[in-house]
C-alpha positions as CSV (number, residue, x, y, z in Angstrom):
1,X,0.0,0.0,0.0
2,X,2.9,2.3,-0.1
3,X,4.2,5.4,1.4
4,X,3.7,7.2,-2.2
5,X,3.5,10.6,-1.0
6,X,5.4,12.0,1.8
7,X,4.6,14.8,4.2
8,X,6.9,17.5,3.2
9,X,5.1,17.2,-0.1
10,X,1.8,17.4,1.3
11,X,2.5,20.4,3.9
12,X,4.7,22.1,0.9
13,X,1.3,21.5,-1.7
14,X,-0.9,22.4,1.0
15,X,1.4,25.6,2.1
16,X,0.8,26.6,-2.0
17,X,-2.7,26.2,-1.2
18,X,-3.6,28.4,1.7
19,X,-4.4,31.8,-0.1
20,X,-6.8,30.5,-2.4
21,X,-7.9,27.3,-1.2
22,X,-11.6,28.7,-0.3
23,X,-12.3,30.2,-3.1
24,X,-11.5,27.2,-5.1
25,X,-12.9,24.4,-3.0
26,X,-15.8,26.9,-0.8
27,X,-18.9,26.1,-3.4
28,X,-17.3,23.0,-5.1
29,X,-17.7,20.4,-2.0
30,X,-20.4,23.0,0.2
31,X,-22.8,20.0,0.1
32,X,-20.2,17.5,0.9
33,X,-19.5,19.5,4.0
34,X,-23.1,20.5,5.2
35,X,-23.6,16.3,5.0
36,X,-20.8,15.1,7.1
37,X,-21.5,18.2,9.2
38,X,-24.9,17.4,9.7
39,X,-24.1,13.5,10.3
40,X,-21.1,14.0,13.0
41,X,-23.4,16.1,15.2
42,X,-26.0,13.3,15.2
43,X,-23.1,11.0,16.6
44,X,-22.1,13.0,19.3
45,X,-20.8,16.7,20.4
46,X,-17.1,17.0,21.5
47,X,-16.0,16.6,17.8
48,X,-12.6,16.3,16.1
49,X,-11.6,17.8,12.8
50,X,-8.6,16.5,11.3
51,X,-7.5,18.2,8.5
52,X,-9.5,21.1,9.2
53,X,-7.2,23.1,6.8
54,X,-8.3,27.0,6.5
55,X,-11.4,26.4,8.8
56,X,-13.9,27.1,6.2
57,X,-16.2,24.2,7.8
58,X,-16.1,25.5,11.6
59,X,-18.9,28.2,11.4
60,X,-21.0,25.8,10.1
61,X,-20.7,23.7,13.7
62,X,-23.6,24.3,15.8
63,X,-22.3,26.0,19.1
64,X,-23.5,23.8,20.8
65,X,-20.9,21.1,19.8
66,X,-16.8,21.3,21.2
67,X,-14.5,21.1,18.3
68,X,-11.2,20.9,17.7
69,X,-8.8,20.8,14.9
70,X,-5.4,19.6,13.5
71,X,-4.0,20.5,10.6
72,X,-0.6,19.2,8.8
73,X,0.2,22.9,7.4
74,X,0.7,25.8,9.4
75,X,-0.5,28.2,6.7
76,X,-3.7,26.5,6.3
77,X,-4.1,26.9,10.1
78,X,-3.2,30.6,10.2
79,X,-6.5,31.1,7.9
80,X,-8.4,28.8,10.0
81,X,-7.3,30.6,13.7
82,X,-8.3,34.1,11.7
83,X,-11.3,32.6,11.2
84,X,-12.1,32.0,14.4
85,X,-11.1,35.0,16.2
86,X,-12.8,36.8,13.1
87,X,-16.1,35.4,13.7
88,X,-16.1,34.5,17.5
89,X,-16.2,31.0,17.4
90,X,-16.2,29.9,20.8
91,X,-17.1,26.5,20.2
92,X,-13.9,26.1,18.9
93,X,-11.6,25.0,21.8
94,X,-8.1,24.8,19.9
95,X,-6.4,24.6,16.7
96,X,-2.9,23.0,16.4
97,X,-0.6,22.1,13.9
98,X,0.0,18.1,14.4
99,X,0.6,14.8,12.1
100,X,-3.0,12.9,11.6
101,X,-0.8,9.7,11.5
102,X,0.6,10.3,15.0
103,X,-1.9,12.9,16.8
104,X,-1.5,13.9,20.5
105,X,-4.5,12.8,21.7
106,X,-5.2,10.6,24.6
107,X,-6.9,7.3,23.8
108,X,-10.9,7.9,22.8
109,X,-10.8,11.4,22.9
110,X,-13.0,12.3,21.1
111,X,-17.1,10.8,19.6
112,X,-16.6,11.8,16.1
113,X,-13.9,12.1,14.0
114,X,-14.5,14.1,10.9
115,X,-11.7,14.4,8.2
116,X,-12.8,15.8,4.9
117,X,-10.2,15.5,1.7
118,X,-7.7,13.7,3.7
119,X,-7.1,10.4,3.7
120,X,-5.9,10.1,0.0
121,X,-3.4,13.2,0.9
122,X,-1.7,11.4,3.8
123,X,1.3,9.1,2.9
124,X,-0.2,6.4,5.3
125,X,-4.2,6.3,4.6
126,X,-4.3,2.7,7.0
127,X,-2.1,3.8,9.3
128,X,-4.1,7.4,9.7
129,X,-7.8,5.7,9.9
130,X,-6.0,3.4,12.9
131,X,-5.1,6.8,14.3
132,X,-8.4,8.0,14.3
133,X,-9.5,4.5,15.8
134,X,-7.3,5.3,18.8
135,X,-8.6,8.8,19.7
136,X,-12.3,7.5,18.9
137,X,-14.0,6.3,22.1
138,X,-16.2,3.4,21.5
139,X,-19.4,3.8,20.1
140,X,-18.2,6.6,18.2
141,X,-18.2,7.4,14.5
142,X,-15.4,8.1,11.7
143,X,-17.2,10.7,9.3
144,X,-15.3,11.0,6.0
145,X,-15.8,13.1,2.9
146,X,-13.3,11.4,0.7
147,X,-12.6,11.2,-3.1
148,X,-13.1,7.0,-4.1
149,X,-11.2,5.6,-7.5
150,X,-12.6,3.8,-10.0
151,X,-11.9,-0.5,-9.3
152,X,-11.9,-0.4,-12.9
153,X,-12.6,1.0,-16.8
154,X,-11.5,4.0,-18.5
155,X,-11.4,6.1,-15.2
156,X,-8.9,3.8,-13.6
157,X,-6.3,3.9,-16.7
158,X,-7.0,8.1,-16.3
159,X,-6.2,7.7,-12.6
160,X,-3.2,5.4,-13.2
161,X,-2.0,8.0,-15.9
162,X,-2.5,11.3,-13.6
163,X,-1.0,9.9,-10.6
164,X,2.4,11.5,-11.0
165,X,0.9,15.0,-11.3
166,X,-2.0,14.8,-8.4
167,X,0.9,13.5,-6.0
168,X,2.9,17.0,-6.4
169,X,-0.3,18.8,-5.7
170,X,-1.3,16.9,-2.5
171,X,-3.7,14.0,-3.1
172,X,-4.0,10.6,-5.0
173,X,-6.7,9.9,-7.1
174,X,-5.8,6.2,-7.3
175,X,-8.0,5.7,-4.3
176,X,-10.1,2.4,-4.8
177,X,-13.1,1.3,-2.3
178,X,-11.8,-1.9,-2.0
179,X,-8.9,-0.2,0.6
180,X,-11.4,1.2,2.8
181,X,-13.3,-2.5,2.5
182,X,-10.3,-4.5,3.5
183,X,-9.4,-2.2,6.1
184,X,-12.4,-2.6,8.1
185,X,-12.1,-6.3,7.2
186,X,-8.9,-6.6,9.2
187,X,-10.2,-4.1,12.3
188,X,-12.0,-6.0,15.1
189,X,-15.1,-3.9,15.7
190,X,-15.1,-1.8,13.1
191,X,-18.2,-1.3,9.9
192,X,-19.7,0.9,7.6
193,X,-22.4,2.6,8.4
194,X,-22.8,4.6,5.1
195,X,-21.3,5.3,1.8
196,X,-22.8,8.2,0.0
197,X,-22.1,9.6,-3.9
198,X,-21.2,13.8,-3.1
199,X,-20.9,15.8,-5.9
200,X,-18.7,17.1,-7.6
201,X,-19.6,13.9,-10.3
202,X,-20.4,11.6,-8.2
203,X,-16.7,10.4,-7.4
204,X,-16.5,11.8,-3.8
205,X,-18.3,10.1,-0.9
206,X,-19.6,10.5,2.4
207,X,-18.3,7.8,4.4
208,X,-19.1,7.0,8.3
209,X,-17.6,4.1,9.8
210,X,-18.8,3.2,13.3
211,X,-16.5,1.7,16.2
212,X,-18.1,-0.9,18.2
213,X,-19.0,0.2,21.9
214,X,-17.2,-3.2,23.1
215,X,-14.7,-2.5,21.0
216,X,-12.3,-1.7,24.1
217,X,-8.8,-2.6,25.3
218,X,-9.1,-6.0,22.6
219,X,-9.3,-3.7,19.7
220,X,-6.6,-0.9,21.0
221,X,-4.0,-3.7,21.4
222,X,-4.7,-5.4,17.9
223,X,-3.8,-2.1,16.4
224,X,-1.1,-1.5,18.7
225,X,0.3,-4.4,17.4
226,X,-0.4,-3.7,13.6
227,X,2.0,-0.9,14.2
228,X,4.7,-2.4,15.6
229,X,4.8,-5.1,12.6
């Protein structure tokens, strides 16, 4: 599964980003954010962005959910703590600049984790979703807005074809369900709870994976031990 794109290359792509990343992404996945939004505050209130980039989703929080966020780039982050102070968000409790593969969280921290565009940007996609298991307390929900590559056809051969150039700007689009399938395959007390089609074209979802509420100190040392091997 690879380490095929590193992290200075997504913090430097993402860095390149900042100044104009709402104004090209803001309407283009509005609906995708509203939805996982809207399905994270069903599953709980103290709420965990990861990837929360320039912040553009945090007004949109009701205040009466506790949210906090972690970005990989530091420029992305200085828009999103603008933001904040900006619009006096005070259900935001902090901000901080910190690897979603290694965050510094204590175990089941948090009842939702929300990560839109992320986990085809991070070098270690498996790796990251076990992360997010760790700091999710049982019974809790993963709630991803994620692009998902075609198994096969025409779009895969594009894929395949545009993958050097996508990996210099920050994300993969060789991104097939069948990784998010075997992953929850080999996680004890882990499923999907929903898959949704998001525009833009149908080729982003909305994903929500559920941890099992007996999913406990058996689960936590199974993927303790995944990453030591």
């Amino acid at each position: 599964m690879g380490t095929d794109v590193s992290k200075e290359t997504v913090a430097r792509a993402y860095a390149r980003w900042a100044p104009f990343y709402d104004f090209v992404f803001g309407d283009l996945f509005k609906r995708a954010r509203h939805a996982a939004i809207s399905a994270a505050e069903r599953a709980g209130s103290r709420i965990l962005e990861v990837g929360v980039g320039t912040g553009i989703s945090l007004p949109d929080y009701a205040s009466s959910s506790r949210l906090m966020g972690v970005d990989i780039s530091e420029p992305m982050l200085r828009k999103a703590q603008e933001r904040v102070r900006e619009l006096g968000l005070s259900h935001v409790e902090g901000l901080a600049v910190m690897d979603a593969e290694k965050m510094a969280f204590p175990d089941g921290s948090f009842d939702v984790i929300v990560a839109q565009l992320v986990v085809t940007t991070v070098p270690n996609p498996e790796a990251t979703l076990d992360e997010f298991l760790r700091v999710l307390k049982p019974g809790g929900e993963i709630v991803l807005v994620s692009r998902v590559g075609a198994d096969k056809g025409l779009r895969r051969v594009v894929e395949k074809w545009l993958t050097p150039i996508t990996r210099l700007l920050g994300w993969r689009l060789e991104f097939p369900w069948e990784r998010y399938e075997r992953w929850v395959e080999q996680r004890d007390g882990v499923c999907v709870v929903e898959r949704r089609a998001m525009p833009p074209f149908g080729h982003f979802s909305m994903i929500r994976f559920a941890k099992s509420a007996k999913a406990g100190a058996a689960q936590d040392d199974r993927l303790k031990a995944l990453a030591v091997g």
